[in-house]
N, C-alpha and C positions, 0 to 999 in steps of 0.2 A: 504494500500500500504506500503512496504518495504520502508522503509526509509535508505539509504547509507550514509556512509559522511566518505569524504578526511580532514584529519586534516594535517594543514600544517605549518610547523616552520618558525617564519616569521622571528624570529631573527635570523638564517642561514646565514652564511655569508661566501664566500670565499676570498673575500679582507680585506685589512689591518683597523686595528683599524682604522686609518687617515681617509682613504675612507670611511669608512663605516660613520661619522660626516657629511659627506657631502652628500653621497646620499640614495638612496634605500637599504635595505641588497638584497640579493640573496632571501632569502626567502619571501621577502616582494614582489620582481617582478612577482616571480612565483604566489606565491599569486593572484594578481592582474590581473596577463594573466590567469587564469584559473578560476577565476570568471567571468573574457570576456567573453571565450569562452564555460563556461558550460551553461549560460543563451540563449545560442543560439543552445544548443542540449537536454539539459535533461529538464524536469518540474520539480520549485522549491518543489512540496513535491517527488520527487525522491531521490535527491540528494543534500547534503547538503556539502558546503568547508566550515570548519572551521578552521579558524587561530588558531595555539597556541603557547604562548610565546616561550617554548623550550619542543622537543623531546628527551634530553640528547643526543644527538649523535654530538654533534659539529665537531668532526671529521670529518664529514661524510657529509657534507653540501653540499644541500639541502636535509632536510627529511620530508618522508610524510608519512604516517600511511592512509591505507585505512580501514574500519570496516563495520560493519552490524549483527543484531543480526543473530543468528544461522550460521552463516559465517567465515571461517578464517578470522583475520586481516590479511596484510602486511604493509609490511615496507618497502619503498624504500630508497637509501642513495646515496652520490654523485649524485643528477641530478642537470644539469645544468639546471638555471634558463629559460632560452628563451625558448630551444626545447621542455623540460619536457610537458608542459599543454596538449599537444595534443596528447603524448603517454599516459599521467595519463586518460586523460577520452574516449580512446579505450580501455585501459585495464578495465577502468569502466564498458562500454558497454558489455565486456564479463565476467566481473565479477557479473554484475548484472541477464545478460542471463545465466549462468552458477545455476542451480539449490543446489549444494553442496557451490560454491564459490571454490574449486578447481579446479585451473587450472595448467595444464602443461607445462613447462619451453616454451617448444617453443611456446607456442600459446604468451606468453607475446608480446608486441610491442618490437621490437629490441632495440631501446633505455634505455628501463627498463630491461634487461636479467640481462648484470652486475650487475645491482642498488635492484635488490630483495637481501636483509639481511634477511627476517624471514619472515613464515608464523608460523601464533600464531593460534592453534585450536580455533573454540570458547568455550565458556561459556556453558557448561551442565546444565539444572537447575532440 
């Protein structure tokens, strides 16, 4: 079986240094909701969330990196922490049924259109 995996910046933050002492970053909530919610649709050797410390895109917070071998990555940027989980693992779902891993702007979930930065080819070997 294909194994997938979302890599997610946990250190992502859109509030101020202050806040951020005090509570969750942005990337860490997303994190968190989308581990909820993946264990109640995909099987753990399908799909894999992996946290990781930074994506370089600070700007751009929250960022996620979708991948698979023989698969484009992508790159999401700006998603807001709360709504994100639920559009990241639809767009899963038809990235996973999608035989190339190409998909077309509008099939994305509406929430992700903006937030696609990059599809990266994969890996030729």
């Amino acid at each position: 079986m294909t194994k997938y995996t979302i890599f997610v910046c946990k250190s992502c933050h859109r509030s101020s240094e202050e806040e951020l002492e005090t509570s969750l970053s942005d990337g860490t909530i997303l994190l968190n909701q989308l581990n909820t919610l993946c264990v109640q649709q995909f099987h753990p050797d399908e799909l894999e969330i992996q946290p990781v410390g930074c994506l370089w895109a600070c700007r751009h917070a929250c960022v996620v990196s979708v991948s698979s071998q023989d698969k484009p990555s992508y790159l999401f940027v700006n998603l807001p922490p709360e709504e994100s989980p639920t559009a990241l693992l639809e767009f899963m779902q038809l990235y996973i049924k999608s035989r190339k891993g190409v998909l077309v702007w509008e099939q994305l979930p509406e929430l992700l259109q903006p937030a696609i930065f990059a599809q990266i080819p994969p890996v030729k070997s």
